[in-house]
N, C-alpha and C positions, 0 to 999 in steps of 0.2 A: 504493500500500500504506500503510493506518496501522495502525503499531502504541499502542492505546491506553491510556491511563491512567485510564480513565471507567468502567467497570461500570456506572456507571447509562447514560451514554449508548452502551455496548453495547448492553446490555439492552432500550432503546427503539428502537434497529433489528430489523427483522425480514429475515432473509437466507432468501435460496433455499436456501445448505446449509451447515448448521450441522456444521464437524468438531471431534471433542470428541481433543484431544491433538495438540502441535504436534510431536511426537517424528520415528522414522527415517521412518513415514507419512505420519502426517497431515499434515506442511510441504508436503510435497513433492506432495500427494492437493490442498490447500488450493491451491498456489500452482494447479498446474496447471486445478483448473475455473475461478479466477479469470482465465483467460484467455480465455474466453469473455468481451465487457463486456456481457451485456445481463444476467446475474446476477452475486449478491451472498453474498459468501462469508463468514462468519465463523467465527474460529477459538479455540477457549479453550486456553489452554495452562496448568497445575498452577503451573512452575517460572517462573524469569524468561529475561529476554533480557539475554544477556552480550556483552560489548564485542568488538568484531571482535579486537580486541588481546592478549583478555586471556589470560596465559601458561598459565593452569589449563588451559587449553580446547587454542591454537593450538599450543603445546609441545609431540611428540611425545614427548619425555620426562616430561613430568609420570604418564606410568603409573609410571615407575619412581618408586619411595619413595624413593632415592637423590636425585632431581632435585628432589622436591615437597619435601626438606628442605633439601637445600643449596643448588638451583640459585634456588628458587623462595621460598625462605624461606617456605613455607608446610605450615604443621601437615594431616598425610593426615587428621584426624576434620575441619577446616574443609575440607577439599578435599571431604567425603561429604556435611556436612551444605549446604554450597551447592550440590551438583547433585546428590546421591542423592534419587530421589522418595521416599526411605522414612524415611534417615539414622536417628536415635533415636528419632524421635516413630511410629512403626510399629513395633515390635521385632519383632512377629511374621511380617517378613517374612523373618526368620530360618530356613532350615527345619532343623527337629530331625529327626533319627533316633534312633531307639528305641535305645538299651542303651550309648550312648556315654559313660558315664562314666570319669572317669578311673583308675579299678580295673577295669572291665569293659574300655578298651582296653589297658591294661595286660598284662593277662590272655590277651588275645586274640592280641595281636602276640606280645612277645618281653619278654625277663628285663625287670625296672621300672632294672633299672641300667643297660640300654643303652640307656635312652629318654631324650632331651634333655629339660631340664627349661623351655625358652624354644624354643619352634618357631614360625614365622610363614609364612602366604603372602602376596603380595600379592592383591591384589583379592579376587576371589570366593573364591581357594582357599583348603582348610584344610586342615591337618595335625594329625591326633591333635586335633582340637578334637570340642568337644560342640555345637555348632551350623555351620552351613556359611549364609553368609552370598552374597545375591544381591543384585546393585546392581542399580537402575534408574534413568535418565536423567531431573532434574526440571530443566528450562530448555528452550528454545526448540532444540529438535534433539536433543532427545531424550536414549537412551543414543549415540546416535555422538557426543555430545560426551566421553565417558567409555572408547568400548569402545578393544580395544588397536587398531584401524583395519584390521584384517585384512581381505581384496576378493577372497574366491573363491566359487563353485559348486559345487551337488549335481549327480550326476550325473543324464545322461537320460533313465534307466528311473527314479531316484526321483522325477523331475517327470513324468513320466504316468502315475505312480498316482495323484496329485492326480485326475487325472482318472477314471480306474478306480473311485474311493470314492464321487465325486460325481455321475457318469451313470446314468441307468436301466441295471438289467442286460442283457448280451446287447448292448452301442450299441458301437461305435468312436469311436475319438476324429476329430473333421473332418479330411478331407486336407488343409483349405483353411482353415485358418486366418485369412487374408485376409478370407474373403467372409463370415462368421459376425457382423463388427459391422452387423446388419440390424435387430433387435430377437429374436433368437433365441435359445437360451442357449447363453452361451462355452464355449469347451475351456480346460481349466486343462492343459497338458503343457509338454514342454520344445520344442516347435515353437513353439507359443504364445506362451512369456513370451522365448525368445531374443531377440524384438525390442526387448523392455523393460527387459532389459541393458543393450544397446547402449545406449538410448535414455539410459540414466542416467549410461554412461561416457563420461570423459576420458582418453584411453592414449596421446595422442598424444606424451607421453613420450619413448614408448615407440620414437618416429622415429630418435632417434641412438643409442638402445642399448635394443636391443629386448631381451634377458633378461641380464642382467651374473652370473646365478647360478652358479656353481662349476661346479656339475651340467652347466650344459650343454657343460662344455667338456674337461671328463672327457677322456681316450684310454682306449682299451681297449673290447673287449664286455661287460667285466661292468658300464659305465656303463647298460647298456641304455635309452637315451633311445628315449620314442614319443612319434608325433606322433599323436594321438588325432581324431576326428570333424571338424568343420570344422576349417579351416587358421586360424592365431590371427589372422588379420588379418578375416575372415568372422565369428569368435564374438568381436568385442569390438567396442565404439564407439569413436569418435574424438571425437565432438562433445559428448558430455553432462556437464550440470552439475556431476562428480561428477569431478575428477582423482583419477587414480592414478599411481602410480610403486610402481618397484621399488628396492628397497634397493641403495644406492652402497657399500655395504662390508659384507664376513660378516668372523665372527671366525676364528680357526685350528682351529674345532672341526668346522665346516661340513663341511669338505672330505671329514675323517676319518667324519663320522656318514655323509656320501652313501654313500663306496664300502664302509660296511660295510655297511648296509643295501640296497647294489646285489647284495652279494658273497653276500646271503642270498636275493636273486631277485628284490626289487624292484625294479620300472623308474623312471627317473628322467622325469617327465610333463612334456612340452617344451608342450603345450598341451594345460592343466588345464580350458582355459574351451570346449571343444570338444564336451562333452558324455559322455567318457567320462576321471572323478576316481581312476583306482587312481595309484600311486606315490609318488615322493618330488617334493614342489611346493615352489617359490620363490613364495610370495603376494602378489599385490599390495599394498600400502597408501593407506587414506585419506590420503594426503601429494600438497600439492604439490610435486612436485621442485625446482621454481626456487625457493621462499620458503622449501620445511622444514617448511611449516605442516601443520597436522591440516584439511582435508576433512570438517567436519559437514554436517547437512541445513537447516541457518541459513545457513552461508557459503556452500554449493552452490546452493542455489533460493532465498534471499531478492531475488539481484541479478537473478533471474528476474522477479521480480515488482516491481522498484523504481519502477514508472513504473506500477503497477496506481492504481486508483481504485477496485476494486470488491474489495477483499480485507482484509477487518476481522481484528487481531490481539489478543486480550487476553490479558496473561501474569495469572502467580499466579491464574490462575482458577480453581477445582477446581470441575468439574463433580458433581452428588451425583445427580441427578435424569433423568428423562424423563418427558415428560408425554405424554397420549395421548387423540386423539380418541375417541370413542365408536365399536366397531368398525362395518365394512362391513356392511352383508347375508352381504358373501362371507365375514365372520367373520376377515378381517384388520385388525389393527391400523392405525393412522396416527398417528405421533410428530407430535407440533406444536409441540415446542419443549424445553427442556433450561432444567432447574434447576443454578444454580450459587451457589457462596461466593466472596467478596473480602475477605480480613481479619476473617472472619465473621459477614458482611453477606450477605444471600440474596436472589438476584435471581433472573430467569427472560426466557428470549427466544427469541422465538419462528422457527420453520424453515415456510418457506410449499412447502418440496419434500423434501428429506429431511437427514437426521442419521446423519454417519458416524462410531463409532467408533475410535478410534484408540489407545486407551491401552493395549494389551500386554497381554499372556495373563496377567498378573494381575489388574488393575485393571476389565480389558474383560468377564469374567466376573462382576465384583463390581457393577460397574455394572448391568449385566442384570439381576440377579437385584434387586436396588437401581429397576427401573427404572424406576420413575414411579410417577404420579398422572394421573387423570381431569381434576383440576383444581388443587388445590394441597395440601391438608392429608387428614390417613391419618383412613377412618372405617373402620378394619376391623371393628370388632365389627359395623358393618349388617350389610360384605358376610357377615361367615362365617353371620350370623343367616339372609339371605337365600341364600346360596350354592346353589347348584344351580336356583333361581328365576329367576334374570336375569342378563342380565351385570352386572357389579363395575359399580357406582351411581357418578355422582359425587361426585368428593374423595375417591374408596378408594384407597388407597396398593395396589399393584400389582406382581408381579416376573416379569419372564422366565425360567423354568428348571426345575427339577421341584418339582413341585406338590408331593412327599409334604417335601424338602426346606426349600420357602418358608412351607408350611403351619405346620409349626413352630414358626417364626419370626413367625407372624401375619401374612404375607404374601399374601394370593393370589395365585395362578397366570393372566395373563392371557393366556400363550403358555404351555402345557405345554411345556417343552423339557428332557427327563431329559441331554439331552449338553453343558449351559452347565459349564463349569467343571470337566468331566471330561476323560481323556482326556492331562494334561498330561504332558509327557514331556521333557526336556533330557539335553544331553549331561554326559555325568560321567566324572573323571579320576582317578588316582591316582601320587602320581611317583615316583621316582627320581632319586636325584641322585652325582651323583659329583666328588669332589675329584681337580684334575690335577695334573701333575708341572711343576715350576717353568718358567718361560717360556712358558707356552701363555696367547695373548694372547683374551682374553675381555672382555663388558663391565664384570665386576669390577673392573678396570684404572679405570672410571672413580669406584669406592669406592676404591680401596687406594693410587691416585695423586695427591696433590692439584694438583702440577703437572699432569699429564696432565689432570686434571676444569675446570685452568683455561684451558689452550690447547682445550681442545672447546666451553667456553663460548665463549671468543672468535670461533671458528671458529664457532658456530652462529648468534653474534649480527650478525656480520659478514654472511654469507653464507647460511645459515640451512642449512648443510649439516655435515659430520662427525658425529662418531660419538652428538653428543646429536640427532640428525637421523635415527638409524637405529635399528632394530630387527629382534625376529629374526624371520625369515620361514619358515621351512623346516619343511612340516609331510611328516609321511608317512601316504600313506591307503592303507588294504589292507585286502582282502578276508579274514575267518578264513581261507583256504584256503593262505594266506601263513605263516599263524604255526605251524600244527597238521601231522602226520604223516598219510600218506593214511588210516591206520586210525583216527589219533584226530577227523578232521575226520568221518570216515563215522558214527562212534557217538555224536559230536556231533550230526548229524542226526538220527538213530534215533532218539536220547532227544527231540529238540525234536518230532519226529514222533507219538511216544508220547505225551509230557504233551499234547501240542495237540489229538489227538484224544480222549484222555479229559476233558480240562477242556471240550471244546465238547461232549460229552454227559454229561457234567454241568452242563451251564447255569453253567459258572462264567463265561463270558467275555458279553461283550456283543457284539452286532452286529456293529460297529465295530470290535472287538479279534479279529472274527474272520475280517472283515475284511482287516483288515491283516496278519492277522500267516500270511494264507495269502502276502500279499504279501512279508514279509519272511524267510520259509520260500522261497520261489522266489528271493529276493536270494541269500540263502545258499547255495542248491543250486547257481543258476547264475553265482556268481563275478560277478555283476554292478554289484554296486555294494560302496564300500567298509565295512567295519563299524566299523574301527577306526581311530582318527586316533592319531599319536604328533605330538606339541609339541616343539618344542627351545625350551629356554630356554638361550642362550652366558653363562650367570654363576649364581651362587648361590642359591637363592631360599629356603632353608631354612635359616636361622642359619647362615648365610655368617661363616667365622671371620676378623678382620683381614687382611692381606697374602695374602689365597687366592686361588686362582681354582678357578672349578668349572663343570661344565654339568649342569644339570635335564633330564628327559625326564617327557611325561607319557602317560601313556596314556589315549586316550580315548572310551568306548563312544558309537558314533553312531548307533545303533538301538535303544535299550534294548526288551526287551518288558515292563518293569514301565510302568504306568501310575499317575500320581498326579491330585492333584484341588486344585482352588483354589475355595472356597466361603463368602458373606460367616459372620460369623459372630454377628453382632446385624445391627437395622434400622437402625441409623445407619451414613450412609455415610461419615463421616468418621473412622469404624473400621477398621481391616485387616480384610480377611477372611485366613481360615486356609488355608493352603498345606499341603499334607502331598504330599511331593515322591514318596512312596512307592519310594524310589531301593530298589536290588536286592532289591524284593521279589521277582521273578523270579528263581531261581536259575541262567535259563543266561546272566544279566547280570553274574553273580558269575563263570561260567566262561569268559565271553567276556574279560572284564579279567582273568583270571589268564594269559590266553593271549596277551594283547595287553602287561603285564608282563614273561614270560616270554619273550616275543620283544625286549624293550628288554634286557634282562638279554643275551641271546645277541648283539645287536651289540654290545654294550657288551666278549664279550669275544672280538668279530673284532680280528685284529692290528691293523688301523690305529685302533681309538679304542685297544685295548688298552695300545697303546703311549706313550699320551700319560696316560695313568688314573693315578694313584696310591690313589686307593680310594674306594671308596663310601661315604656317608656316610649316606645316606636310602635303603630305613630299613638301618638300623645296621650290620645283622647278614646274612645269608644266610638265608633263610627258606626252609622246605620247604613242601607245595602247602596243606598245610591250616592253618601260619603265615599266608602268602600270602594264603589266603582273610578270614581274620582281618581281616589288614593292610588289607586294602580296602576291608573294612566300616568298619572305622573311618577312613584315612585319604582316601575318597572326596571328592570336592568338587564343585561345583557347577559347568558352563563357562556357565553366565548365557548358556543360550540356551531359555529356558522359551516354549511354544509348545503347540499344540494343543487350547487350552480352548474353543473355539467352533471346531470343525473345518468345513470345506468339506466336505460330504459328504450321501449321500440321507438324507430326514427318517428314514427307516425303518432306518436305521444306528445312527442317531444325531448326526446331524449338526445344526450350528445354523445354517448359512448356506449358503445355494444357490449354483450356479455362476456368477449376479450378484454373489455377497459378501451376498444380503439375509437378512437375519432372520425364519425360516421364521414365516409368521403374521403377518407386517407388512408395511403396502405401501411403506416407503419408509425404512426403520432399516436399514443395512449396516453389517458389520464392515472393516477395512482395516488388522489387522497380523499381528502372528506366530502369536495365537490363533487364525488359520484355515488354516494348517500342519496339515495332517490325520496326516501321519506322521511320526516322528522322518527328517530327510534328515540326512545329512554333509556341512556343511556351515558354517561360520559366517553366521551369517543375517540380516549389514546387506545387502548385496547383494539379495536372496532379496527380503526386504521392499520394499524400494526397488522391485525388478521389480515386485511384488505391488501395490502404489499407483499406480506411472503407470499398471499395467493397467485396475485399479481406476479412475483418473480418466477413457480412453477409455469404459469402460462405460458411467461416469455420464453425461456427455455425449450420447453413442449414446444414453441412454435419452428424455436428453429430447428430441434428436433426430427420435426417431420418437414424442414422444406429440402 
């Protein structure tokens, strides 16, 4: 393996496949076809490559602001601007919502005098802000060098509708899974990628204390532990680059949130990785348990590759470009190489078999649409002169995506693809937080103690364990049928049954949107997967007052039916393009989060948290349902898990990439990250991805295989 410092002598190699972003994919997609040695793999990465050591990264504490200021002596805007791919110099990867002023949210919630005048979240979330802010990972590993290290699954009906969207109608998914790598097209289901879990995990942890969670060790019926789809030992790996572990210590809140949320019907999920996600889950973490450290896709698969010769690295690369042969006969495209910046210097190098992909449901749409040249420099005014005459001449600057869009823009259209950049969808949260009664031990304890923050240091530096070693794990996933009364869950249907069938004859929805959302109507009806995720945070996260302690809840919709759009927004690609996350334009988005709300509010007042509470603090007051509603619009937030902008799916949907991952109208361009997520899953989705790339690299392989 080199990683190199040359752009020109990059550039003068020609590699069999060119992957463009070294992030949660592409490392991992990279390393694995360079294990093949008769090809040559090169890889661009945006950000840089950080030192195996370095605490920003390896420190599981560095999400907490608490850590990156005290522990780490380092300021959170240098923490953004050395690994955020966006940090200041992009502001519009910001996304706005419409009417969020601070008069218009005012108005909307509650009296202007019971609104804090200084609210903050960490990371992505926002409170009462006018923009909601999304990171993304610029260095060698992507966002896993950043996210909070969370390691679970959607469940098995949401991964074989991957398949459902992307087969001819009327097909079954293969029984056989096995025998399909021949040259035939794959099945994308949860049969499918369970091997490609395994294949990426480490749980061997897992040998001397297989789940240490509270939950599992409950007495009583109302714990109601199940043991879901395969047995945990069957749905997880032992051997993959990817260690996980479970958290060595919960705080005193845990306990109390289980058996109130058991005490309202939900079961507590003894094996989440099984294939059926409803309940209360203990997550795994990107953590190794012996060292403490954080688990990225630099530290997982680069020691994979360290004795490689055939796997070319260049960081700070930002790819801008795709160049492209003259099409087939057959009227497909052939990439032949990828335009890139160094310090902005413009190079170009060329792919003698194909170019994958990898930059994320932002970037990976903007690229396409961005996506080449014939040869090197833009003559659009020939092609639009000739346009309809020939195909786009050389040296026409060129874009993948819809034509009436790129036209615009002075683009042409080389792949008609109306589905690039639509389609986008992430999960979104809203919290709740509550102030406890004195003695209830949280991680506040390591704000409000400095004694206690300096024995955890010791204890973390020593041993790379205790309390700066651990975070919170415990999410709850549930189905609407959890939160709602049988009569309001039944007119909840009605009404989504109503809008869906007047909007699909009205030509309001697309293909794709109708699609899916007959898929997410059967979700709901049949209690089969879960909609809504609730977060525990064990400490303050909202203008936490000195000497407090508190715990956060957040609630969070993991099917949204609004759909947004990511589209460049000039021809230069070293411009943002424009995000418009379209968050609750759907209104039953708006009613699912009041009910997902509405249900943290009711355990909040089962006796056992009740009794540890001293008061709510976020938001302020008691809110009634149309406050409520308010509340949400304004204090929504983003969970930076943006996905679906080049969906896996048939062309006639809308889809931009087949169930190879290739780029409809190209013979040899595929996608390989989150942008091929066809439907909003529940899920946090480094896993997911991960799975999605080593399938991805068997593919690629298997293709050459048989040509």
């Amino acid at each position: 393996m080199s990683i190199s410092q040359s752009p020109k002598e990059f550039s003068e190699t020609t590699f069999d496949y060119i992957v463009i972003g070294g992030g949660n994919a592409g490392l991992p997609l990279a390393v694995r076809l360079a294990e093949d040695p008769h090809v040559k793999v090169g890889l661009l990465e945006a950000g840089s490559v950080f030192a195996e050591d370095d605490p920003l990264i390896t420190n599981p504490s560095m999400y907490r602001e608490l850590s990156i200021q005290v522990l780490l002596d380092v300021e959170r805007n240098e923490y953004h601007s050395r690994l955020d791919g966006y940090g200041g110099q992009q502001p519009s990867i910001r996304l706005e919502l419409p009417n969020r002023s601070a008069a218009a949210r005012r108005a909307a919630v509650v009296p202007a005098s019971s609104v804090r005048p200084h609210l903050s979240l960490l990371s992505s979330a926002s409170y009462l802000l006018s923009k909601i802010s999304v990171y993304s990972g610029k260095g060698l590993g992507g966002t896993t060098l950043l996210n909070y290290m969370v390691w679970d699954r959607a469940s098995k009906a949401e991964y074989d509708s991957f398949q459902a969207l992307s087969s001819p109608p009327n097909t079954n998914a293969n029984p056989n899974p096995d025998a399909e790598l021949d040259g035939a097209q794959p099945q994308w289901d949860w049969s499918s990628l369970l091997p490609y879990f395994k294949k990426v995990e480490d749980v061997s942890a897992e040998k001397d204390v297989p789940n240490p969670f509270v939950g599992m060790s409950l007495d009583g019926a109302e714990a109601g532990v199940v043991e879901n789809g395969h047995s945990a030992r069957e749905a997880s790996g032992w051997e993959g680059p990817v260690k996980l572990s479970y958290n060595a210590l919960y705080t005193d809140v845990i306990e109390p949130i289980i058996k109130s949320f058991n005490s309202l019907g939900v079961p507590t999920n003894s094996n989440q990785f099984g294939g059926e996600t409803e309940g209360i889950k203990n997550l795994r973490r990107t953590i190794d348990k012996d060292t403490g450290k954080r688990i990225d896709a630099a530290s997982a698969y680069l020691k994979l590759a360290k004795d490689s010769k055939n796997l070319f690295i260049l960081p700070n690369a930002v790819a801008t470009k795709l160049s492209f042969s003259p099409s087939a006969s057959s009227g497909t495209h052939t990439v032949r190489g990828v335009e890139f910046t160094v310090n902005g210097q413009k190079y170009e190098v060329s792919a003698s078999r194909e170019v994958v992909l990898c930059c994320g449901a932002v970037q990976t749409p903007q690229l396409l649409e961005l996506s080449g040249t014939y040869v090197t420099s833009s003559l659009v005014s020939i092609v639009n002169q000739f346009e309809g005459l020939l195909t786009p001449p050389l040296n026409a600057m060129l874009g993948i995506g819809s034509k009436s869009l790129l036209t615009a823009l002075g683009i042409p259209s080389i792949v008609d693809l109306p589905g690039v950049g639509e389609n986008l969808h992430d999960h979104i949260f809203v919290p709740i937080q509550y102030l406890l009664r004195p003695g209830v031990r949280t991680f506040d304890q390591l704000r409000n103690d400095p004694a206690f923050l300096e024995k955890a240091k010791a204890e973390f530096t020593s041993s790379g364990q205790g309390w700066l070693a651990a975070s919170d794990t415990t999410a709850i996933y549930t189905p609407l049928h959890r939160h709602l009364e049988e009569a309001e869950y039944t007119s909840f249907l009605d009404s989504l049954h109503r809008w869906f069938a007047e909007a699909r004859d009205k030509n309001e929805l697309s293909p794709l949107q109708i699609a899916q959302y007959q898929i997410q109507s059967k979700w709901l009806e049949e209690n089969s997967t879960p909609n809504l995720e609730t977060i525990v945070f064990s400490k303050g996260v909202i203008a936490p007052e000195e000497g407090k302690a508190y715990f956060t809840m957040l609630t969070g919709l993991q099917q949204p039916f609004s759909r947004g759009s990511v589209h460049i927004a000039s021809a230069d690609p070293l411009q943002p393009p424009k995000i418009d996350p379209n968050y609750l334009a759907n209104d039953f988005d708006t009613e699912l989060l009041v009910a997902g709300f509405q249900f943290m509010e009711k355990a909040a007042d089962v006796s056992y948290l009740k009794e540890i509470i001293e008061a709510q603090t976020v938001p302020p007051v008691p809110l009634s349902r149309e406050q409520l509603k308010g509340f949400i619009q304004q204090a929504v937030s983003s969970g930076g898990h943006l996905m679906g902008t080049a969906p896996i799916a048939r062309r006639d949907l809308g889809g931009v990439v087949d169930n190879k991952l290739k780029v409809y109208g190209t013979s040899n361009l595929r996608i390989v990250d989150a942008s091929v997520i066809p439907i909003p899953i529940a899920t946090h989705l480094q896993a997911t991805i991960y799975a999605i790339a080593e399938r991805a690299a068997d593919m690629i392989k298997d293709d050459l295989k048989h040509k």
